[in-house]
C-alpha positions as CSV (number, residue, x, y, z in Angstrom):
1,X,-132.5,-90.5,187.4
2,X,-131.6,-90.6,191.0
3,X,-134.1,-93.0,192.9
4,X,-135.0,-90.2,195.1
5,X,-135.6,-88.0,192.3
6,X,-138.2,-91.3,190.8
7,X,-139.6,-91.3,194.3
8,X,-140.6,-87.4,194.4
9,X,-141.6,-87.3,190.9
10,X,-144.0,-90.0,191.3
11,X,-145.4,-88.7,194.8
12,X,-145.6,-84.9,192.9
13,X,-147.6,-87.0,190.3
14,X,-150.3,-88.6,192.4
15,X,-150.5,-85.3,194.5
16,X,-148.9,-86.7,197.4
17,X,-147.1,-84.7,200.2
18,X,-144.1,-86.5,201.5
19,X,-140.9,-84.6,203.7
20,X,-137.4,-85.9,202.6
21,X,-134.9,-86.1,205.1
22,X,-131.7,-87.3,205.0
23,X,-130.5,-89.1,207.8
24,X,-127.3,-90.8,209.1
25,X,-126.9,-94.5,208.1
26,X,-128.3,-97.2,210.2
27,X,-127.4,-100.4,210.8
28,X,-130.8,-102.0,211.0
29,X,-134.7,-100.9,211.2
30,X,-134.6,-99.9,215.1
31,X,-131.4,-97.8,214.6
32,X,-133.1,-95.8,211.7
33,X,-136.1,-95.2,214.1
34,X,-133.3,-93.8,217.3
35,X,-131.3,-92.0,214.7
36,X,-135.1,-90.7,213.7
37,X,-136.5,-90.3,216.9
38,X,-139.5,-92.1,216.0
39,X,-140.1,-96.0,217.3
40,X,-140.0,-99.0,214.8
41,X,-143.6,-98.9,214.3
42,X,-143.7,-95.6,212.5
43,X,-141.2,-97.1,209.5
44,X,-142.9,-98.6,207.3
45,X,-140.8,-101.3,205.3
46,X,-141.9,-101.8,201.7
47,X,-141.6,-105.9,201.1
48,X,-141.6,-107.1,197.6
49,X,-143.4,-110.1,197.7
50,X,-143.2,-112.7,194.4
51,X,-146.3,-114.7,192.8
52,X,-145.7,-118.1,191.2
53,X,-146.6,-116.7,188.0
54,X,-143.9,-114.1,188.2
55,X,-145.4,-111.3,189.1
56,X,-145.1,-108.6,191.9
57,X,-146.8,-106.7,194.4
58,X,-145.5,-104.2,197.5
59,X,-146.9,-105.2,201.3
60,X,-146.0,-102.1,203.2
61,X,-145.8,-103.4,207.2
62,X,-144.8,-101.2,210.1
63,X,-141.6,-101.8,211.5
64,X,-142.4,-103.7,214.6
65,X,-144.4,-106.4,212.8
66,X,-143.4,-108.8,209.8
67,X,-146.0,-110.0,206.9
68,X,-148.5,-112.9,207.8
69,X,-147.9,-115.6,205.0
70,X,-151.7,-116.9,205.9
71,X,-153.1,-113.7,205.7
72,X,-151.7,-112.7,202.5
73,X,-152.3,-115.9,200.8
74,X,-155.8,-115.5,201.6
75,X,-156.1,-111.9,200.7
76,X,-155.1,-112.4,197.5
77,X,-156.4,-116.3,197.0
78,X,-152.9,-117.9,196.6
79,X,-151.6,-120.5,197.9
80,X,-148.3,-119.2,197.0
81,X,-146.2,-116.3,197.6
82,X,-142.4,-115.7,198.1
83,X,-139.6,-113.2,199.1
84,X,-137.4,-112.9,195.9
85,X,-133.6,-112.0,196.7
86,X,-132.0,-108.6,196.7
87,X,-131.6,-109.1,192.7
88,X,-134.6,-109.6,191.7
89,X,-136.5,-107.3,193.8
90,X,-134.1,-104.7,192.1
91,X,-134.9,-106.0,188.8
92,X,-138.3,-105.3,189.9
93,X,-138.7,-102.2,191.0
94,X,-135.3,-100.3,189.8
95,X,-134.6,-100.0,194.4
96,X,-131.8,-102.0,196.4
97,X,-133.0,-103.4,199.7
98,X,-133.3,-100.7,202.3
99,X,-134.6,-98.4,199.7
100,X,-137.8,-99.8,198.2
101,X,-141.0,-97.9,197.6
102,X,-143.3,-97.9,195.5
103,X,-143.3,-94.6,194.6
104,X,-140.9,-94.8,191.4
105,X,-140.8,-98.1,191.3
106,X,-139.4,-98.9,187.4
107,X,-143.2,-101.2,187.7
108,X,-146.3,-99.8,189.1
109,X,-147.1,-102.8,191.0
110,X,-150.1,-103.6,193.4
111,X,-150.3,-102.2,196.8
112,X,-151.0,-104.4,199.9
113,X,-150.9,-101.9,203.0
114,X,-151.0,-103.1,206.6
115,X,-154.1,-101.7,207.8
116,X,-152.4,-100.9,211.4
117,X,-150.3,-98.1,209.4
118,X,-153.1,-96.1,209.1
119,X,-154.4,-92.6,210.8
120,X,-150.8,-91.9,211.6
121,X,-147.9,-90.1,210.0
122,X,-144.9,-92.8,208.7
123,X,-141.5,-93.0,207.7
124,X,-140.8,-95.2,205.1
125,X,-137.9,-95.7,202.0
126,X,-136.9,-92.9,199.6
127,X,-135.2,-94.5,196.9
128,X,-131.6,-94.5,198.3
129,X,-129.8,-94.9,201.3
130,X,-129.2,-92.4,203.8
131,X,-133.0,-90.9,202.9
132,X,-135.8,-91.8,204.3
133,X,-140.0,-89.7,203.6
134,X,-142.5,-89.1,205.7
135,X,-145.9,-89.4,204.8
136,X,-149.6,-89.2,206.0
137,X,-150.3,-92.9,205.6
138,X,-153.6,-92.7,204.4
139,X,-152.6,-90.5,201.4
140,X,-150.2,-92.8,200.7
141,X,-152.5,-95.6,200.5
142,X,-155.0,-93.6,198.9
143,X,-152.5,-92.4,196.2
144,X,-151.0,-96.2,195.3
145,X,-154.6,-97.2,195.1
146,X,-153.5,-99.9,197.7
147,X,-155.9,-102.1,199.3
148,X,-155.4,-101.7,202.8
149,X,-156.1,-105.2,205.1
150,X,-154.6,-107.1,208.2
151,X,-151.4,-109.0,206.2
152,X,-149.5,-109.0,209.6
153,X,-148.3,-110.3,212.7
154,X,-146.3,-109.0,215.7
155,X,-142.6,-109.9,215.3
């Protein structure tokens, strides 16, 4: 199955509206948003982020900020976490880099939103490249059960 075939299935699952588009590639996260029309802070990238004891979990942070390590740690009571490479966060969740979401993901794991991504509507990953969804961010959140908390910093 196509990943943006796991990624619609699984929002049609959990009863959550999402608008596929398909969009010219981009070169990085700002020229998405131009080719978009949207600014950086309405993409939301979906981070895997790796425990010690080799587990995983999704922090989805807008565009225009990156994850706070600190904050995180805390959150979840580690003292711990890491970026895995491109491999292993395919091996994780079935998505290559660019593309990851939890919605499909091969794993359901844990949801750590941003909480500055919500009361808007968001862009975020479809499952491939070239496609990118938008979503009411609070459905989203509310539909991946995520627990949504400050996990970030301005870039």
């Amino acid at each position: 199955m196509r990943g943006t075939e796991r990624f619609l299935a699984d929002a049609a699952n959990r009863g959550l509206g999402v608008h596929l588009v398909e969009r010219a590639a981009a070169s990085s996260l700002e020229d998405a948003a131009r080719i978009m029309g949207i600014t950086p802070a309405d993409i939301v990238k979906s981070l895997v982020v790796k425990h010690r004891d080799g587990t995983f979990l999704f922090a989805l942070v807008p565009g225009d900020r990156q994850i706070s390590w600190p904050k995180l740690r805390a959150l979840l009571g580690v003292n711990k976490l890491s970026m895995p490479s491109a491999e292993v966060a395919f091996e994780a969740t079935g998505y290559e880099r660019g593309t990851i979401t939890p919605l499909g993901s091969t794993t359901p794991w844990p949801v750590y939103a941003d909480a500055s991504i919500t009361g808007r509507r968001i862009s975020m990953g479809a499952g491939e490249h070239g496609f990118s969804a938008f979503v009411n961010a609070d459905e989203l959140a509310a539909a991946l059960e995520a627990v949504v908390a400050d996990i970030s910093d301005p870039i």
